[in-house]
FITIKOL-335571 format. One record per residue (C-alpha): x, y, z; residue in three letters. Coordinates in steps of 0.5 Angstrom, whole numbers, plus 500, padded with zeros to 3 digits. Each point is the difference from the previous one (the first is absolute). Layout:
N
XYZala...
! end
This chain:
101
399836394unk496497505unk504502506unk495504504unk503504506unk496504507unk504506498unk504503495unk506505500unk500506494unk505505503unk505500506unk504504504unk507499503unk504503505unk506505499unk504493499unk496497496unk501493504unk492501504unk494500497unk496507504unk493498497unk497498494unk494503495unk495492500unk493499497unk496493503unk497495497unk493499502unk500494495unk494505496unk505506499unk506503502unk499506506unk503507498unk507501502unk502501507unk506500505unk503495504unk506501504unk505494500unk498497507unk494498498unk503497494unk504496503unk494499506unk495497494unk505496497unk502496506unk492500501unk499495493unk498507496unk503499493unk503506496unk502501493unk503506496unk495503494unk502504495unk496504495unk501499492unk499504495unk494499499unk498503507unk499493502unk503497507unk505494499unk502495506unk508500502unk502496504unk499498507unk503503507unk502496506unk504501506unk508498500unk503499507unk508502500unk503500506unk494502505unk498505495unk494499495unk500503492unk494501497unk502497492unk497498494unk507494500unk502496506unk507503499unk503501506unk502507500unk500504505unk494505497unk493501498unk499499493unk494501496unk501499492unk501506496unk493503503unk500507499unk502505506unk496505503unk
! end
């Protein structure tokens, strides 16, 4: 995949209502190597998004390999921003199927 991102999101975690992301684990990409993961409030997600950072779900496969998912963007409903892998107009977050922590 030659789709290459600022940022890529491993894990999430949700609010009780699962509707709102509260922070994600994210490694960046230096274009050399990824960074170690670390956590990243939903705040400044959406912050870097508007800014132009690009971010993309990864996954790890079998081997212990990462593997790009797809790509994060932010969809305004009715005054509100979502965090989504779609541009499906739901009124929550949505991150693929990442695992949670």
């Amino acid at each position: 995949m030659s789709d290459r991102a600022d940022f890529y999101i491993e894990k999430v975690r949700y609010n009780k209502d699962h509707t709102r992301i509260v922070w994600v684990s994210v490694r960046e990409d230096s274009s050399k190597k990824l960074s170690g993961p670390y956590n990243m409030v939903r705040k400044k997600i959406v912050s870097l998004l508007h800014e132009g950072k690009q971010f993309m779900t990864i996954f790890r496969n079998e081997e212990g390999k990462f593997r790009r998912g797809q790509k994060i963007g932010v969809v305004s409903i009715k005054g509100n921003e979502y965090i989504r892998t779609d541009q499906a107009e739901t009124e929550k977050d949505q991150l693929e199927n990442l695992p949670e922590y």
